[in-house]
KOLTITI-306213 format. One record per atom (N, C-alpha, C, CB): residue number from 1; residue in three letters; chain; atom name; x, y, z. Coordinates in steps of 0.05 Angstrom, whole numbers. Glycine has a CB too. Example, Ala and Ser with C-alpha at 12.3 -4.5 7.8 and 13.67 -1.06 7.14 Angstrom:
2
R    i   aa  ch  at    east   north      up
R    1  Ala   A   N     264    -114     156
R    1  Ala   A  CA     246     -90     156
R    1  Ala   A   C     264     -66     156
R    1  Ala   A  CB     226     -89     181
R    2  Ser   A   N     257     -45     142
R    2  Ser   A  CA     273     -21     143
R    2  Ser   A   C     258       1     157
R    2  Ser   A  CB     282     -12     114
This chain:
169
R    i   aa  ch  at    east   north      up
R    1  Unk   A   N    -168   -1451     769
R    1  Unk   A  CA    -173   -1456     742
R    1  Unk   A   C    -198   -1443     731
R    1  Unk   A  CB    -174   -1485     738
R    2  Unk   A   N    -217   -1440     749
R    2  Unk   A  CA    -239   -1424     739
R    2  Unk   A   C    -230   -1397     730
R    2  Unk   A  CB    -261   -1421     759
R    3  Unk   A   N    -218   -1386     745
R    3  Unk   A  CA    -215   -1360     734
R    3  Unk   A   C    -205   -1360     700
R    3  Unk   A  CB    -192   -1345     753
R    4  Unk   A   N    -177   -1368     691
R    4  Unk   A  CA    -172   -1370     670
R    4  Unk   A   C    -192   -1380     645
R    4  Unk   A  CB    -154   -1381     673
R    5  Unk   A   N    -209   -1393     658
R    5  Unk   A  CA    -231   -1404     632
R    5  Unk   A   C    -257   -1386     631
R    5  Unk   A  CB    -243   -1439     636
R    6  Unk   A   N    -251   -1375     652
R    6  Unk   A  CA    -273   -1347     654
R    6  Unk   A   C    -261   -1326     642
R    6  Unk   A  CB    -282   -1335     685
R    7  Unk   A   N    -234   -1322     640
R    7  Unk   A  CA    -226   -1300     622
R    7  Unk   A   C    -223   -1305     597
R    7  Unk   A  CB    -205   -1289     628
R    8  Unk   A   N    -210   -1331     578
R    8  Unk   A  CA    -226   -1345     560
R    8  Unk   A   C    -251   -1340     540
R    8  Unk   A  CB    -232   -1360     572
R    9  Unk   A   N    -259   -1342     558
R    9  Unk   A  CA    -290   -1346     551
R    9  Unk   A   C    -300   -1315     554
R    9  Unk   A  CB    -308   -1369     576
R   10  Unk   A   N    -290   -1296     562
R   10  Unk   A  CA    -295   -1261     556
R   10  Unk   A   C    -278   -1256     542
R   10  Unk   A  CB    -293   -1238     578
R   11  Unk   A   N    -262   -1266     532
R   11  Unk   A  CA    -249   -1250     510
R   11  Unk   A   C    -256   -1256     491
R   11  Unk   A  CB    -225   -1249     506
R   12  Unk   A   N    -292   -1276     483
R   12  Unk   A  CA    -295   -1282     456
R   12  Unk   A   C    -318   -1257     450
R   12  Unk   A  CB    -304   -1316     451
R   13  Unk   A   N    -325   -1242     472
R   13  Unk   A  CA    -342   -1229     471
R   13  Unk   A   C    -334   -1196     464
R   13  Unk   A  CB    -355   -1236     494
R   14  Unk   A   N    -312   -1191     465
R   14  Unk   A  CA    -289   -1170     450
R   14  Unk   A   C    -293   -1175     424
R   14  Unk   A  CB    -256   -1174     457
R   15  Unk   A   N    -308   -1149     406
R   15  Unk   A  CA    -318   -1145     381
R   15  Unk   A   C    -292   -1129     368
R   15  Unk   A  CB    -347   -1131     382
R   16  Unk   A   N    -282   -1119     375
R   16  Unk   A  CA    -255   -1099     361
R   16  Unk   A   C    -266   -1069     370
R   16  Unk   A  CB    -251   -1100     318
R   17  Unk   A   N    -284   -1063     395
R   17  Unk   A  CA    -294   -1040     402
R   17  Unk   A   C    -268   -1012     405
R   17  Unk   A  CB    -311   -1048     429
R   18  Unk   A   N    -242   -1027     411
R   18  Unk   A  CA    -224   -1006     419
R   18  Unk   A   C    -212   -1004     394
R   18  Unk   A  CB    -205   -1012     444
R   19  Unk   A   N    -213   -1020     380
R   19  Unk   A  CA    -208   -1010     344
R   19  Unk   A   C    -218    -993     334
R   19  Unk   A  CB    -215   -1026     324
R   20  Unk   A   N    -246    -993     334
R   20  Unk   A  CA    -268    -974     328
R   20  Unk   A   C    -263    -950     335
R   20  Unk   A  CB    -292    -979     340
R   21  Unk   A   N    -255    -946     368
R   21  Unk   A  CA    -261    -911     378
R   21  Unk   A   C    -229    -905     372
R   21  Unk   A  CB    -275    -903     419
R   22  Unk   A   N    -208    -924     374
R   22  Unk   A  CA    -185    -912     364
R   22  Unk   A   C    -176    -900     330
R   22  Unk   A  CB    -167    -931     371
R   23  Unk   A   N    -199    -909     317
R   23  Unk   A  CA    -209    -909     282
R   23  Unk   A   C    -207    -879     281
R   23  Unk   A  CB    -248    -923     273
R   24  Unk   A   N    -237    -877     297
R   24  Unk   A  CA    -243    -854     298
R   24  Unk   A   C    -233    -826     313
R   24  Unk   A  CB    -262    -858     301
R   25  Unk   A   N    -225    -834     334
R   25  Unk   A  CA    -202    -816     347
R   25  Unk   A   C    -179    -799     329
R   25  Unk   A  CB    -185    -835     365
R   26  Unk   A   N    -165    -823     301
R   26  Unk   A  CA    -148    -809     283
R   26  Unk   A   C    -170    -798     262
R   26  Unk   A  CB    -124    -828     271
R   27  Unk   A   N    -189    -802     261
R   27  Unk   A  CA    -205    -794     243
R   27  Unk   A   C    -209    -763     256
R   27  Unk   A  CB    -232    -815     240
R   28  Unk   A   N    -215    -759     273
R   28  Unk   A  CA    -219    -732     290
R   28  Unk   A   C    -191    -716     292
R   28  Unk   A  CB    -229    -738     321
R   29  Unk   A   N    -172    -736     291
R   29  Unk   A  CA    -156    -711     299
R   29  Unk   A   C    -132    -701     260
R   29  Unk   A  CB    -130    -724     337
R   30  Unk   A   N    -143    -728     247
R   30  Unk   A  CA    -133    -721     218
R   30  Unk   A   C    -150    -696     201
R   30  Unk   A  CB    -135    -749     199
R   31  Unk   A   N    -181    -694     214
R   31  Unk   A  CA    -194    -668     206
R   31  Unk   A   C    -180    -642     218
R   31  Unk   A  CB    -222    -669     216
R   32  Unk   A   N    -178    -651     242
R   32  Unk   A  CA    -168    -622     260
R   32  Unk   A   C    -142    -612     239
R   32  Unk   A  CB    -155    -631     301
R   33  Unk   A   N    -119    -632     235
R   33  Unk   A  CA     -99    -629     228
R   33  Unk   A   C    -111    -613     194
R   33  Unk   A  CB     -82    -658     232
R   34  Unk   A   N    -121    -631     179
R   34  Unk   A  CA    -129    -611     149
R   34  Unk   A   C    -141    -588     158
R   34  Unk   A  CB    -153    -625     124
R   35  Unk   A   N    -159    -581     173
R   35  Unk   A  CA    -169    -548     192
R   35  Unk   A   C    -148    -535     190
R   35  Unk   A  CB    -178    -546     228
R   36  Unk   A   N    -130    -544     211
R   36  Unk   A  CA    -108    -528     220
R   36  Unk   A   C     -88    -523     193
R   36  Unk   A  CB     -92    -545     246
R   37  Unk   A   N     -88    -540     180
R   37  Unk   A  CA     -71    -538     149
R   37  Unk   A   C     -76    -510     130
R   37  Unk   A  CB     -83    -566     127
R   38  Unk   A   N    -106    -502     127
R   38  Unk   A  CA    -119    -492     110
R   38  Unk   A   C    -128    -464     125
R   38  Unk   A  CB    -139    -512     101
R   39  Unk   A   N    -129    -459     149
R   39  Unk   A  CA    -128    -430     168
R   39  Unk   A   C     -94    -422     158
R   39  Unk   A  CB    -133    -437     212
R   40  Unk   A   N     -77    -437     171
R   40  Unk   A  CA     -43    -435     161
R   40  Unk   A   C     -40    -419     136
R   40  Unk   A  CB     -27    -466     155
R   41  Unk   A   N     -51    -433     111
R   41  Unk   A  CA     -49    -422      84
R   41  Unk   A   C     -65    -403      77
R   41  Unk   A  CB     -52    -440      66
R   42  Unk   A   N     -90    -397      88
R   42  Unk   A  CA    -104    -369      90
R   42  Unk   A   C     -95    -351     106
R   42  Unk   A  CB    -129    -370      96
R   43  Unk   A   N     -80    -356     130
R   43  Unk   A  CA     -59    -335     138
R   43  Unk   A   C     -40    -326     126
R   43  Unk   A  CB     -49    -338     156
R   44  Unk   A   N     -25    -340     113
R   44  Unk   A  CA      -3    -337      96
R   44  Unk   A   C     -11    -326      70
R   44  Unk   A  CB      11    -363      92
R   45  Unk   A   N     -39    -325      63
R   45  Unk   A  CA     -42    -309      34
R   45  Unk   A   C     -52    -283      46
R   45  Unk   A  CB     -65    -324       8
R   46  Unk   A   N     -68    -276      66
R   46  Unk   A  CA     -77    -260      75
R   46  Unk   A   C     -50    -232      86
R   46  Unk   A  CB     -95    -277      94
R   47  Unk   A   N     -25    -250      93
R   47  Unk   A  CA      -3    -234     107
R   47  Unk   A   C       7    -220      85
R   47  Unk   A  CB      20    -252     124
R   48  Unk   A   N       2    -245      55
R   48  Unk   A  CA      24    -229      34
R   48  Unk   A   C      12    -211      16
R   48  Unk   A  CB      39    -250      15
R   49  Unk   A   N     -19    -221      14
R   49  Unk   A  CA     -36    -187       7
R   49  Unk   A   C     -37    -164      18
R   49  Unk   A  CB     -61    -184       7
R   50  Unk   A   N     -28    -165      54
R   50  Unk   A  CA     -18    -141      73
R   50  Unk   A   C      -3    -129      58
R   50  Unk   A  CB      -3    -145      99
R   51  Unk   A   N      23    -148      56
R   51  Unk   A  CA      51    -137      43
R   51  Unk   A   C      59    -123      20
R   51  Unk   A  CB      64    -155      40
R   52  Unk   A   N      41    -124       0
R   52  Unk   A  CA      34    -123     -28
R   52  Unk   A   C      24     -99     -24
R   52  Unk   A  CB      15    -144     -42
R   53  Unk   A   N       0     -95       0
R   53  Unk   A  CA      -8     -68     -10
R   53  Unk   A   C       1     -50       4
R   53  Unk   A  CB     -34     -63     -12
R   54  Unk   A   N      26     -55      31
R   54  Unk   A  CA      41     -37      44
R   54  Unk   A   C      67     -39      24
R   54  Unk   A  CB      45     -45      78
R   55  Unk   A   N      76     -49       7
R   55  Unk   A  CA      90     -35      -8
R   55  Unk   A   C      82     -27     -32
R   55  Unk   A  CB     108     -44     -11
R   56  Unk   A   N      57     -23     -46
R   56  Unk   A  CA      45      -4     -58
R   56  Unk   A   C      40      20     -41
R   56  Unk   A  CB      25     -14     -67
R   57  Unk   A   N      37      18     -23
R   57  Unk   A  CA      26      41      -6
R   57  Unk   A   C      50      59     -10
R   57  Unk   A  CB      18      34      28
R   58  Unk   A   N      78      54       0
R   58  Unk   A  CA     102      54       5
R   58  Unk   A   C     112      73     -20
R   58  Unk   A  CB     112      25      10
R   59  Unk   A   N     104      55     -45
R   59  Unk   A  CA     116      59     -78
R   59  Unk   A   C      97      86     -78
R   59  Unk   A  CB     106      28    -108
R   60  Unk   A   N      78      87     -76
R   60  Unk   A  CA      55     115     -85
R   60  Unk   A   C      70     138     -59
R   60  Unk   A  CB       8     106     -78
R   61  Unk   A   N      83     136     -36
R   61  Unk   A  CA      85     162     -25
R   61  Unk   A   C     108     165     -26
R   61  Unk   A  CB      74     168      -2
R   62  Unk   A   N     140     145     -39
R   62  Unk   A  CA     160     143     -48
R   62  Unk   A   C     156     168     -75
R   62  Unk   A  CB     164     113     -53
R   63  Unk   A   N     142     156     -95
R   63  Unk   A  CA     127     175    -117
R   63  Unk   A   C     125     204    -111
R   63  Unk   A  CB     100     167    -121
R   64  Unk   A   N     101     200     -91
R   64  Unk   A  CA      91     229     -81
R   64  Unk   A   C     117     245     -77
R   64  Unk   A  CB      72     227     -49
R   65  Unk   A   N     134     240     -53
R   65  Unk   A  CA     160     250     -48
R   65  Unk   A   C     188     257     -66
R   65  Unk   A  CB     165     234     -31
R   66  Unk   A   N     182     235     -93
R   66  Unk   A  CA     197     251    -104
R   66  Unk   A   C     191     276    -122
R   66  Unk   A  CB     209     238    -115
R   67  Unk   A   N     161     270    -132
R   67  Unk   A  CA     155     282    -142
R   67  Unk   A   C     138     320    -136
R   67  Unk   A  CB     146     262    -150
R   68  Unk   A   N     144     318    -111
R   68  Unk   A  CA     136     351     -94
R   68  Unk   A   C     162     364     -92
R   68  Unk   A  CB     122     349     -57
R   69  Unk   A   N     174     359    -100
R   69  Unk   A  CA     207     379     -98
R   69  Unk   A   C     205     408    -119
R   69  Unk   A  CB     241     353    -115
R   70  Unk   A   N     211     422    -114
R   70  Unk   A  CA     209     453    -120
R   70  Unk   A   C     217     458    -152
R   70  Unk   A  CB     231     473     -98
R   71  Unk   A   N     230     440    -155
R   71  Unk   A  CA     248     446    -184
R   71  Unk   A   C     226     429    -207
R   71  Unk   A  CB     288     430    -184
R   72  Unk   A   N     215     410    -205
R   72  Unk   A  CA     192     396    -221
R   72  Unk   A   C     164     408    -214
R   72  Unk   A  CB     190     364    -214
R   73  Unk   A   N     163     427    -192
R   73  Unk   A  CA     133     447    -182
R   73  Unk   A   C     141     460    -209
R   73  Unk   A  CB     131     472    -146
R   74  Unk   A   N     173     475    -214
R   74  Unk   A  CA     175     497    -224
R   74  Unk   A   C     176     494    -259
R   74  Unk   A  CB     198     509    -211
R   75  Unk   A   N     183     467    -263
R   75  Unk   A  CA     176     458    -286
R   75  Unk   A   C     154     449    -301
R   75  Unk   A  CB     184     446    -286
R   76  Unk   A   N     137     441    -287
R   76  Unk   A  CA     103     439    -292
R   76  Unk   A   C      92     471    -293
R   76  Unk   A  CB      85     419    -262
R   77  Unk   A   N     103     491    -276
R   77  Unk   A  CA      89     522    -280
R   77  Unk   A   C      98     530    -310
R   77  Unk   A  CB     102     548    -255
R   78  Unk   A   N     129     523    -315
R   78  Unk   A  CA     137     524    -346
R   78  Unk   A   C     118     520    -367
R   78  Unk   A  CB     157     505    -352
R   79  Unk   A   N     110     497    -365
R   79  Unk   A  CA      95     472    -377
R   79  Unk   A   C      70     485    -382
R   79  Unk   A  CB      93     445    -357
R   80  Unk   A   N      60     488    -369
R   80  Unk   A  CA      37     497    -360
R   80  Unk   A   C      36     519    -372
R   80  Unk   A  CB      32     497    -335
R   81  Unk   A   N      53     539    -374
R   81  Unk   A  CA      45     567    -389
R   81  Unk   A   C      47     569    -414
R   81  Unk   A  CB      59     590    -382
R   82  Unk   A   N      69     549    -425
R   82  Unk   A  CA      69     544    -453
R   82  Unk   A   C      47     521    -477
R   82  Unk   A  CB      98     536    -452
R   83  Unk   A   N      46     497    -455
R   83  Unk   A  CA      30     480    -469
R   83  Unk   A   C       5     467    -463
R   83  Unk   A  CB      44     464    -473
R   84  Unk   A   N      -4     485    -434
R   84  Unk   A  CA     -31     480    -420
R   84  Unk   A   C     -35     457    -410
R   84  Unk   A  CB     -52     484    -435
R   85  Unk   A   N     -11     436    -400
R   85  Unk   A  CA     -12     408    -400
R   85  Unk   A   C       0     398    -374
R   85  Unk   A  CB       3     397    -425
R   86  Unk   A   N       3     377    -358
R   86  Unk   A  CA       5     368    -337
R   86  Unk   A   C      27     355    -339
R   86  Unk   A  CB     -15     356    -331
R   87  Unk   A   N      46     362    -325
R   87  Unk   A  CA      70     343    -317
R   87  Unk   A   C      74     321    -313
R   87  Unk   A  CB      80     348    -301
R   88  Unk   A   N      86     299    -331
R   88  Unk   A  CA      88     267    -319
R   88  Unk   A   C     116     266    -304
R   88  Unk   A  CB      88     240    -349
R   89  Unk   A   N     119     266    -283
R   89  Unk   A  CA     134     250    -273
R   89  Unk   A   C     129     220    -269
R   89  Unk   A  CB     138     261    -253
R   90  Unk   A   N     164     212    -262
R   90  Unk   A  CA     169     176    -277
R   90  Unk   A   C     161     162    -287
R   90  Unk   A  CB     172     159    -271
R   91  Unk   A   N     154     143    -297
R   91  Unk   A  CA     159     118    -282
R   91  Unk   A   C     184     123    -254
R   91  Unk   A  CB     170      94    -307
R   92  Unk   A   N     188     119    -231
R   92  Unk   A  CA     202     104    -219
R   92  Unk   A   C     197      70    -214
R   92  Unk   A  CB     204     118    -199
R   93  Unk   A   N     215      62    -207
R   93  Unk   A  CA     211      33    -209
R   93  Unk   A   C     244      27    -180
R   93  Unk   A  CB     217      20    -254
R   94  Unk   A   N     229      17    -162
R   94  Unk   A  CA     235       4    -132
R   94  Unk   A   C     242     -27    -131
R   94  Unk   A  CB     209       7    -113
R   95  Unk   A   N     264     -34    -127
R   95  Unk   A  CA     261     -64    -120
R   95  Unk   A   C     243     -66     -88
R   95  Unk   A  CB     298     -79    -117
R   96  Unk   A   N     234     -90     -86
R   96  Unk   A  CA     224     -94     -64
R   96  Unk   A   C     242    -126     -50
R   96  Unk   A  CB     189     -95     -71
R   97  Unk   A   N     242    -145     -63
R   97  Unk   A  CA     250    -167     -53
R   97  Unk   A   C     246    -196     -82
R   97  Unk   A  CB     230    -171     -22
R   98  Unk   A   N     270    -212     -76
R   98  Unk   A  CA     267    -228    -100
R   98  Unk   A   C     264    -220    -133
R   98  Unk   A  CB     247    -240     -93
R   99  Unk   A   N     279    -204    -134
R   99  Unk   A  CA     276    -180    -161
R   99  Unk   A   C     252    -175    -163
R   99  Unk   A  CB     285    -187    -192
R  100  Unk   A   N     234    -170    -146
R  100  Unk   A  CA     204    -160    -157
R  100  Unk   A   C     210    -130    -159
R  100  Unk   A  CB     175    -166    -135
R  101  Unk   A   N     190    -108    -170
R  101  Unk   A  CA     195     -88    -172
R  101  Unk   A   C     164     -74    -166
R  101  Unk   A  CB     211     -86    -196
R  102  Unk   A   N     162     -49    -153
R  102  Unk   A  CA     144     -32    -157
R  102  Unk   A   C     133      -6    -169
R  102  Unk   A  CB     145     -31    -145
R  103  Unk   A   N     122      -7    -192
R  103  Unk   A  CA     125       7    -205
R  103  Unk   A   C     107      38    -196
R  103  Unk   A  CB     121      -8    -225
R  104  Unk   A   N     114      65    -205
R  104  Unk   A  CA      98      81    -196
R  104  Unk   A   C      98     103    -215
R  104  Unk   A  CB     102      86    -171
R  105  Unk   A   N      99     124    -219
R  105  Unk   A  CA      88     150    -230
R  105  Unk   A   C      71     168    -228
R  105  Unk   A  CB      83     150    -244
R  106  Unk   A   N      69     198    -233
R  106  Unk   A  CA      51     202    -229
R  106  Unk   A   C      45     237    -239
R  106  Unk   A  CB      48     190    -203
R  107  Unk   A   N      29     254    -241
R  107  Unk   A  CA      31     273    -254
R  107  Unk   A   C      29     300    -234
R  107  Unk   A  CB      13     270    -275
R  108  Unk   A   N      41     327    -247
R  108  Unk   A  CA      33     351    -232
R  108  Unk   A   C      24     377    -242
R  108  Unk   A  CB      53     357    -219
R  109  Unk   A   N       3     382    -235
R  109  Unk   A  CA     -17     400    -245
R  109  Unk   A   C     -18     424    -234
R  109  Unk   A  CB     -40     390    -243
R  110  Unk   A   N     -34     441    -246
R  110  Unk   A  CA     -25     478    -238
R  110  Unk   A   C     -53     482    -241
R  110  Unk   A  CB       0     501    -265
R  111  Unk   A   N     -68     486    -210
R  111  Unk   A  CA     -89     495    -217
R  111  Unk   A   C     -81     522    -214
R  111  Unk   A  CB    -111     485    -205
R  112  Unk   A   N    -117     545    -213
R  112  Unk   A  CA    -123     567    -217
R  112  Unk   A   C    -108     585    -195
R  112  Unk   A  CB    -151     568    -220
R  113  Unk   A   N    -102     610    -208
R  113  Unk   A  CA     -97     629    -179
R  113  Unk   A   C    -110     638    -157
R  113  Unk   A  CB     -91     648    -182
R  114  Unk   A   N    -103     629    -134
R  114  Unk   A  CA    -114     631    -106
R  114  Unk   A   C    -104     652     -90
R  114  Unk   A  CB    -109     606     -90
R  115  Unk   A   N    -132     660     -73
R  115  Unk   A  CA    -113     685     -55
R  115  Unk   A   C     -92     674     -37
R  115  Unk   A  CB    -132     704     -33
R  116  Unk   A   N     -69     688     -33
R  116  Unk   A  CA     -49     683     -22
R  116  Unk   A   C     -56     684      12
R  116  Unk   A  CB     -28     702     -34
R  117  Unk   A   N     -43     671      33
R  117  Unk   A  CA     -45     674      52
R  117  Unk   A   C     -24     695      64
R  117  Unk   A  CB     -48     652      58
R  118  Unk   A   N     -32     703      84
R  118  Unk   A  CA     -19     723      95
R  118  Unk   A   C      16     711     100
R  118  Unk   A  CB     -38     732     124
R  119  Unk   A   N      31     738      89
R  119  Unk   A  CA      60     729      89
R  119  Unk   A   C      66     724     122
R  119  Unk   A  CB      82     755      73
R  120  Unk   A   N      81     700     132
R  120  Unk   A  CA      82     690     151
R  120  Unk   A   C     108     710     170
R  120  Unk   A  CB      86     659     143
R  121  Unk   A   N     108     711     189
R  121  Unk   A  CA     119     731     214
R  121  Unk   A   C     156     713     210
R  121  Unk   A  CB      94     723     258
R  122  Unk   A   N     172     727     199
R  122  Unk   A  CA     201     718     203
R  122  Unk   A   C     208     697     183
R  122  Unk   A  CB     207     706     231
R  123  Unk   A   N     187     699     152
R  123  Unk   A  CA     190     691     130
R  123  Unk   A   C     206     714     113
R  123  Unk   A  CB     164     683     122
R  124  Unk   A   N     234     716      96
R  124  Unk   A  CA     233     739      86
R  124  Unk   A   C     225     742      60
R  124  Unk   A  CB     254     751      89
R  125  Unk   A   N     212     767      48
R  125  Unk   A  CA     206     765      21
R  125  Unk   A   C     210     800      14
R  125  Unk   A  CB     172     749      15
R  126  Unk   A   N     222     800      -9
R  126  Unk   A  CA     228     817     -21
R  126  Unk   A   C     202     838     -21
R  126  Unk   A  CB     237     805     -43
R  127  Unk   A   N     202     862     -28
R  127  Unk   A  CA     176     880     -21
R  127  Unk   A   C     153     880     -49
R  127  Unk   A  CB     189     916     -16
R  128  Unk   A   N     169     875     -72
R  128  Unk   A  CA     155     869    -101
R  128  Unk   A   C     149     841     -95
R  128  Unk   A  CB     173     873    -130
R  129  Unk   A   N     153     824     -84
R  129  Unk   A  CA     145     795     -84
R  129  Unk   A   C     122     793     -68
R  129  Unk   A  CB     166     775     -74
R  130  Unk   A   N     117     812     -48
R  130  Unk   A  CA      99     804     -27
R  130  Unk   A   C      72     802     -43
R  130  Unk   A  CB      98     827      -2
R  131  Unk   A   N      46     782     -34
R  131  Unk   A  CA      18     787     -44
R  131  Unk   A   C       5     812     -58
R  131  Unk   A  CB       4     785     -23
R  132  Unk   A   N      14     828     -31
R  132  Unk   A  CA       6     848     -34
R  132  Unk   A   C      14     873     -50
R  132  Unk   A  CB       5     851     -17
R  133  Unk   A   N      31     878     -69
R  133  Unk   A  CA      46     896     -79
R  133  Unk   A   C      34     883    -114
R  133  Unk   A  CB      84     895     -66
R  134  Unk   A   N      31     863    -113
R  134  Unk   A  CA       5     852    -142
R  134  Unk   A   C      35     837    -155
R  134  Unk   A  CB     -17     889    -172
R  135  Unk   A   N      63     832    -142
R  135  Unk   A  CA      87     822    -151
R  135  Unk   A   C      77     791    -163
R  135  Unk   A  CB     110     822    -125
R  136  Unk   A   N      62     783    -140
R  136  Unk   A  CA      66     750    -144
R  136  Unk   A   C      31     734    -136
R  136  Unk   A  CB      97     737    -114
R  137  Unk   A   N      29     712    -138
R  137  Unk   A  CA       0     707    -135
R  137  Unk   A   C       2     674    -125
R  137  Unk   A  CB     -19     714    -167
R  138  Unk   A   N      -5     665    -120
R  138  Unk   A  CA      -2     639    -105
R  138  Unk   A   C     -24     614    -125
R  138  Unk   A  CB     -13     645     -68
R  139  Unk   A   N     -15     595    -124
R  139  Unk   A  CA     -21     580    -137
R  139  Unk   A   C     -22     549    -133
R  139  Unk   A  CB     -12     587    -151
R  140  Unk   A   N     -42     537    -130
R  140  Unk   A  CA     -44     498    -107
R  140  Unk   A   C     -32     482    -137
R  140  Unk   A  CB     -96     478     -92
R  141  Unk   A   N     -13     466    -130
R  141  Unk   A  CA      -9     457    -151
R  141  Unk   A   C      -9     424    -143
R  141  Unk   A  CB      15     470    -164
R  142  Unk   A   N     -14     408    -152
R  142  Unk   A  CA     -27     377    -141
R  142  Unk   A   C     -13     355    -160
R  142  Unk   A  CB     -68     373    -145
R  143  Unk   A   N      -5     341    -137
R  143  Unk   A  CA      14     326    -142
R  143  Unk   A   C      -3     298    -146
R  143  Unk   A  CB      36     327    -119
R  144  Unk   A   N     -12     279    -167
R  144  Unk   A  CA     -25     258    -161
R  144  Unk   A   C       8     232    -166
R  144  Unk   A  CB     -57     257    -185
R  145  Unk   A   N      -1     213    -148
R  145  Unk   A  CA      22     184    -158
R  145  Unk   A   C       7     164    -149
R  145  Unk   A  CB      57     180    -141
R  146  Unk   A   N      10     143    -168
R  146  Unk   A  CA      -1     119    -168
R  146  Unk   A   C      19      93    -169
R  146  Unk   A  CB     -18     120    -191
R  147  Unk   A   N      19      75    -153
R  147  Unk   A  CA      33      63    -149
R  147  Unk   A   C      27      26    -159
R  147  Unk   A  CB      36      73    -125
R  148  Unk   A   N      36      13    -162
R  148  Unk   A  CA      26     -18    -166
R  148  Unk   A   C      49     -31    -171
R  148  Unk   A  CB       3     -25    -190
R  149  Unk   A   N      45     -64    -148
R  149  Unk   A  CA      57     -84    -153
R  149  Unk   A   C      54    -108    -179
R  149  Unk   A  CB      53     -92    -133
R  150  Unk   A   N      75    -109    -194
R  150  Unk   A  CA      63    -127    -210
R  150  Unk   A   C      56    -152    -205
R  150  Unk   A  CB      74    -128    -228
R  151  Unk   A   N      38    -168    -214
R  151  Unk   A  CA      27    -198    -214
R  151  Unk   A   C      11    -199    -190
R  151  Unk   A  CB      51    -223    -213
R  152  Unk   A   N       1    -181    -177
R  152  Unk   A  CA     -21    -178    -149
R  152  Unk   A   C     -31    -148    -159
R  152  Unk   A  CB      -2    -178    -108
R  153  Unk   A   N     -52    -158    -151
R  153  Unk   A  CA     -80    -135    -144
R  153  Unk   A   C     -70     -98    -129
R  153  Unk   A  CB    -104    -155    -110
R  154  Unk   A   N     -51    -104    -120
R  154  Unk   A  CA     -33     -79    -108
R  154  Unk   A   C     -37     -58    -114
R  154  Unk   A  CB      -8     -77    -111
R  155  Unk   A   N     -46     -38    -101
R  155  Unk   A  CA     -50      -9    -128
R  155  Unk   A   C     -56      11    -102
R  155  Unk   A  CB     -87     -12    -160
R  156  Unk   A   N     -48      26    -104
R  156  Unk   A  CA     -46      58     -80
R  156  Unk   A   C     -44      74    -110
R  156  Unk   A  CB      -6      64     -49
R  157  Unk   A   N     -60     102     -88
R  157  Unk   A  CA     -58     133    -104
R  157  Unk   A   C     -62     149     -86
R  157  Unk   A  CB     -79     141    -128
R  158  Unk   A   N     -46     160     -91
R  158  Unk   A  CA     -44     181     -70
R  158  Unk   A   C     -38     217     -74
R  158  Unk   A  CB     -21     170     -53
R  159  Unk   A   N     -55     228     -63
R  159  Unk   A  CA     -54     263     -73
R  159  Unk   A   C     -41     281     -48
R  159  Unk   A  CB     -91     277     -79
R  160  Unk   A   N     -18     299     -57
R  160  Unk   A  CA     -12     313     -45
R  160  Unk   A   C     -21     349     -68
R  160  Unk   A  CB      18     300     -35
R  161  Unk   A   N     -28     372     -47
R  161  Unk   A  CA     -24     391     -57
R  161  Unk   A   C       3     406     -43
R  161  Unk   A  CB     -47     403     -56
R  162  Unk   A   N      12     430     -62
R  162  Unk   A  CA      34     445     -57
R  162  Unk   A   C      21     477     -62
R  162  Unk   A  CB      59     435     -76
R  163  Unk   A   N      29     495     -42
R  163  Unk   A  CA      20     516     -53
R  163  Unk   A   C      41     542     -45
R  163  Unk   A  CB     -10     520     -45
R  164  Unk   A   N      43     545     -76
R  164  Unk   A  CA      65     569     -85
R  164  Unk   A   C      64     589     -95
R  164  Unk   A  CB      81     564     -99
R  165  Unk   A   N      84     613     -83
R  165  Unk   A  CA      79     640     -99
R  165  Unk   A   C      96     636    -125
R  165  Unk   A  CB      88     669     -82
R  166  Unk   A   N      87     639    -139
R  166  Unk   A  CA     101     648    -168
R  166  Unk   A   C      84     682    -180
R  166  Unk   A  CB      93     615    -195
R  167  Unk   A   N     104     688    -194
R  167  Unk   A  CA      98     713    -206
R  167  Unk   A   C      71     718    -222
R  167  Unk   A  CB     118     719    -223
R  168  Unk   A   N      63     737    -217
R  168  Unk   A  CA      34     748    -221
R  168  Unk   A   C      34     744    -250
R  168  Unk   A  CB      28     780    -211
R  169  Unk   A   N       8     745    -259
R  169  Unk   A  CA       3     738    -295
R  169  Unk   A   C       6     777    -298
R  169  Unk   A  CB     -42     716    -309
């Protein structure tokens, strides 16, 4: 009988101590959990500003590529001899996902005449066309496109040159 009135009599001395550190135990691990909540959602904004600016990136050399094709080089030299002015190519406009769209454009310019590089070994060219015969003269012509997603920060530009013989002035 002693024993039981000795345990009795210690259990008045039990303050709620395992209440306390179990309190705080969810207290520690409900912080960890809001931590872990708020890294999650800064990854997830951080992945979709990646995405945003790899398909801007994407939209500006989409641009670039359509816009270096031989027949719009040859239309800006048109352009250029008649109205001293720079070629706009598109708007194009890309779906990406969820009807968003990427918009891009961009212009092509005719700079000054450059010396020609040496006609290349198993290139053929007519004998009046060559550099050298004063037929034709070469010319860098620069392709700028700019690209942007709408409703985000998104924005690429990107420069390609092209360099072509066209006929001597």
């Amino acid at each position: 009988m002693p024993t039981s009135y000795h345990y009795l009599n210690h259990s008045k001395f039990q303050q709620g101590t395992v209440l306390l550190w179990g309190l705080v135990g969810l207290l520690v691990l409900a912080g960890l959990g809001i931590a872990a909540g708020r890294i999650a959602t800064l990854d997830t904004k951080i992945v979709g500003n990646a995405m945003f600016d790899n398909f801007s990136y994407q939209g500006a050399e989409a641009s670039l590529r359509r816009s270096t094709n031989l027949y719009l080089v040859e239309q800006t030299a048109k352009q250029e001899a008649t109205s001293h002015t720079d070629k706009q190519v598109g708007p194009y406009s890309d779906a990406i996902s969820n009807g968003e769209q990427i918009s891009s454009a961009g212009t092509i310019s005719m700079g000054a005449s450059i010396p020609c590089p040496p006609v290349l070994q198993g290139v053929a060219m007519s004998t009046a066309a060559t550099p050298r015969s004063g037929g034709v003269s070469c010319r860098l012509f620069t392709v700028n496109a700019d690209s942007k997603v709408p409703g985000t920060s998104a924005e690429s530009q990107h420069t390609a040159g092209i360099l072509k013989f066209v006929p001597a002035e």
